[in-house]
N, C-alpha and C positions, 0 to 999 in steps of 0.2 A: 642714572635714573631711567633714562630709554634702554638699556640693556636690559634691566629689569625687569620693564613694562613685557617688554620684547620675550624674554624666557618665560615669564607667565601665561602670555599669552602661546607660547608654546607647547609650556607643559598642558595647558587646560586643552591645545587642539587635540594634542594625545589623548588624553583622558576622554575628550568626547568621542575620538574615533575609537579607541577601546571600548566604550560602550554600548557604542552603533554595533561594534563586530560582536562583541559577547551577545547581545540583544540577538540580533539574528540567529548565533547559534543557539542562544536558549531555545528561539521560539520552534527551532527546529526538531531540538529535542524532545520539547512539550509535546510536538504534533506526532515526531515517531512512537513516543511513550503509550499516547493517544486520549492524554490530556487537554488536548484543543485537537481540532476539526478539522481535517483539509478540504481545500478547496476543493471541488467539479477537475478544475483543472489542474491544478498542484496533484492531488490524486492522479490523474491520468499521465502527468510525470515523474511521478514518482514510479508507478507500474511500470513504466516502457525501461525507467532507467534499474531498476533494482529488476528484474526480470532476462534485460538482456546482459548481465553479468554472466547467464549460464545459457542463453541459446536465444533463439534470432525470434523478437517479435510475431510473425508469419507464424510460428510455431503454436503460440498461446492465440493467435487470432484466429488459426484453424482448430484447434482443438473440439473435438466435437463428444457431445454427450454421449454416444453411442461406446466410446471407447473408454471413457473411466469417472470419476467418480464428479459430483461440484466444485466447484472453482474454491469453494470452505475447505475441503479437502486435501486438491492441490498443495493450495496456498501453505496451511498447516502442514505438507508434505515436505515442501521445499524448505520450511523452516526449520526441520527438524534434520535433512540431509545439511544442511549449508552446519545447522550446530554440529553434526557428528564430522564431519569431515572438514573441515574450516583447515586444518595443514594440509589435506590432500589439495585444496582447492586456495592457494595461499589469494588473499586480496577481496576474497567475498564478503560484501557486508551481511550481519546478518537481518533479519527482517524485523521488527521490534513490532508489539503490541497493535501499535496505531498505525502502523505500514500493513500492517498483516489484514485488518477490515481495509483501511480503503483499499489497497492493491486487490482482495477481493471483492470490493464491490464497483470496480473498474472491470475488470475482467465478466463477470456479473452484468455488467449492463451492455458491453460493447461487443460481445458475445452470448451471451446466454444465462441466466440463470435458472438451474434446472432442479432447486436445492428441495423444489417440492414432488418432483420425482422419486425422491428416497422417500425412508422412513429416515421420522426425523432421531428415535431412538438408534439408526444405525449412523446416520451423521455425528451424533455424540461422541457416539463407542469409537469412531475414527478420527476425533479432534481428540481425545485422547482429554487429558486436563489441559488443554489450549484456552486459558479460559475470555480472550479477549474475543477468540472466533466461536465459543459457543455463545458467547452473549450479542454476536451479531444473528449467529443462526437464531435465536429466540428472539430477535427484533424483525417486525413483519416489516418485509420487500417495504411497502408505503412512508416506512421512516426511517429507512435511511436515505440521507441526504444525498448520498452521491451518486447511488445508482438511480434515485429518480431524478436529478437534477441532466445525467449522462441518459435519459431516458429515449429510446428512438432513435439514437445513434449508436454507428458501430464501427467495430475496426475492420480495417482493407484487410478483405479476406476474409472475413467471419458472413458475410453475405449470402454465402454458399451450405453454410451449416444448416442445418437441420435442427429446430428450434420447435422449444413444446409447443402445442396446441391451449394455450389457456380457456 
């Protein structure tokens, strides 16, 4: 009878730690999908870590407007090189829907957003059908959550950049 009890209570630990771990990887998925919302700060690591997969932080922190186009841009850039090349570059993840707004509105607030320096009809033309980053370009700076929550701070080394005049 305690044998019993004893395996039961074993199979049910299992069962709850399989749930515990599926749970998390769901909720991860939901958020890369971009189904639920990242946090201020899960946002800010998720950009440092899917970012320095292809070149060193300092890089995107100096990055400076003068020399190419919004971080909407960018970000839509890199997704679209990581899906063409994904065997040249074996181990890159790609960036998914809801990685792709917060890692630009991370980069966005702790550097620069300059996305009203364009036209917003050439911003389009260059997200191409991106459609989770043109539906950020169409949400005014004020709502999104991350870049106003990240609002006034910045990354080491972006101090230096050359930032619009509002």
């Amino acid at each position: 009878m305690k044998k019993g009890i004893l395996i039961l209570l074993i199979i049910g630990a299992v069962f709850i730690l399989a749930v515990i771990i599926s749970g998390k990887s769901a909720m991860k998925w939901l958020r890369a999908e971009g189904y639920l919302e990242y946090s201020a700060q899960g946002a800010v690591e998720l950009a440092h870590r899917k970012c320095a997969q292809c070149h060193g932080i300092d890089k995107t922190a100096k990055y400076c407007m003068r020399c190419g186009p919004p971080f909407i841009v960018v970000v839509h850039n890199m997704r679209t090189l990581i899906a063409k090349s994904k065997d040249r570059y074996g181990g890159i993840e790609d960036i998914k829907d809801g990685e792709a707004a917060a890692i630009t509105q991370v980069w966005n607030a702790l550097v620069g957003n300059w996305e009203d320096t364009w036209r917003k009809e050439d911003l389009q033309k260059l997200l191409e059908n991106d459609n989770a980053l043109i539906k950020l370009l169409n949400t005014p700076v004020k709502e999104r959550k991350i870049e106003m929550a990240l609002k006034g701070k910045t990354a080491a080394g972006a101090e230096t950049i050359m930032k619009p005049v509002k």
